[in-house]
C-alpha positions in Angstrom: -11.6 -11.8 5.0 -8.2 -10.7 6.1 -6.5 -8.0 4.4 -3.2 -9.2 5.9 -1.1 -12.3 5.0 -0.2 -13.4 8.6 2.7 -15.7 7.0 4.2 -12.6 5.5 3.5 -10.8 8.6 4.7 -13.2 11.0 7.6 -14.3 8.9 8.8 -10.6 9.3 7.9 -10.2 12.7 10.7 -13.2 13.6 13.1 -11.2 11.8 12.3 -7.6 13.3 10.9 -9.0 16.8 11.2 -5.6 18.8 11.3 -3.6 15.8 7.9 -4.6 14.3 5.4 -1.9 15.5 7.5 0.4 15.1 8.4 -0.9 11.3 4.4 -0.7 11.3 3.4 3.1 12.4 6.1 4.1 10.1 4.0 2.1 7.4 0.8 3.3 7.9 2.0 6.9 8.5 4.4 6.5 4.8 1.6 4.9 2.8 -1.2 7.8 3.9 1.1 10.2 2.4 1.7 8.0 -0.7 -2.2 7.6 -1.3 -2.2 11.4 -0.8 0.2 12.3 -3.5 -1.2 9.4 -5.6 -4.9 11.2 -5.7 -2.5 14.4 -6.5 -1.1 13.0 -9.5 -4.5 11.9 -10.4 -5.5 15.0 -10.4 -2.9 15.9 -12.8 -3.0 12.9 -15.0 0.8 12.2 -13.6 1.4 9.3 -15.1 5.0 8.9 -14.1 5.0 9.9 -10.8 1.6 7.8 -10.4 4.0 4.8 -11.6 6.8 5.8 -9.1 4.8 6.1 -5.9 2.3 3.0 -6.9 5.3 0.8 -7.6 7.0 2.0 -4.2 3.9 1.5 -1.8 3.7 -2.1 -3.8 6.8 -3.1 -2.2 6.3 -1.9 1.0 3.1 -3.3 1.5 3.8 -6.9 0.4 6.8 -6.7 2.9 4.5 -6.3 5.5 2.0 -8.8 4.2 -0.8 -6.2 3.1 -1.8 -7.9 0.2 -5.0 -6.4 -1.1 -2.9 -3.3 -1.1 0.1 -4.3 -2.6 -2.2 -6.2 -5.7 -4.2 -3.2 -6.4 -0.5 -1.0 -6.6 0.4 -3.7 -9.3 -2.5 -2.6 -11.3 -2.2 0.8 -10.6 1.6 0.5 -11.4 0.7 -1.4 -14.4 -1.6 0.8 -16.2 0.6 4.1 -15.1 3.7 2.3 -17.4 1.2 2.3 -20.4 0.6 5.7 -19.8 -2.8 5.4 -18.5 -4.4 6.9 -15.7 -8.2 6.1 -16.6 -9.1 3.4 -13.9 -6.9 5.2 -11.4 -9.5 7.0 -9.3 -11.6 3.9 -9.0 -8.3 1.9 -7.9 -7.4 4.8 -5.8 -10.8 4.6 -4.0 -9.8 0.4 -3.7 -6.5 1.5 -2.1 -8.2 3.8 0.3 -10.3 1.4 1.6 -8.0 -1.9 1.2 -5.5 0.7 3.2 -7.8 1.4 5.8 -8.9 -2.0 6.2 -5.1 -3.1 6.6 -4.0 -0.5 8.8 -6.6 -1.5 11.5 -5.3 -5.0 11.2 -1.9 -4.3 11.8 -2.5 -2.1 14.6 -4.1 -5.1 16.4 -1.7 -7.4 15.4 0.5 -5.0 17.6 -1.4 -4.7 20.2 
């Protein structure tokens, strides 16, 4: 099962035609280092900046048609507004490995 929406993708990819893999490096490379600081806040039961980062990678994953990993920032997002942060390492580890997934798609879609 794909972990990329090739409409989304493609869709994009008419828009940014020479621009694309670059648009996706700078992806994978940004939303490493916003998994990083979001097992940081974990750690310190950040529930704000949990929100702010979740809610950020959201977006720029569903631009680019990552799906898994833009639905599992929703819930992430979602509980971090309520103040909670009790599912967040198990969503976390989803993230990781939704992001992991998604990355190696996009870099073949690149070529």
């Amino acid at each position: 099962m794909s972990h990329i929406d090739l409409e989304i993708y493609n869709s994009l990819g008419e828009v940014m035609e020479d621009e694309l893999p670059s648009l996706v490096m700078d992806f994978i490379s940004d939303a490493d280092g916003k998994i990083k600081l979001l097992k940081q806040h974990v750690k310190h039961d950040d529930a704000e900046n949990i929100f702010s980062v979740s809610h950020s990678l959201k977006s720029s994953s569903a631009n680019l048609g990552a799906v898994k990993m833009s639905k599992i920032c929703e819930t992430i997002e979602a509980d971090s507004r309520k103040g909670s942060t009790e599912r967040a390492p198990e969503l976390i580890e989803n993230l990781t490995e939704a992001f992991h997934h998604s990355s190696e798609e996009l870099k073949q879609l690149i070529g």
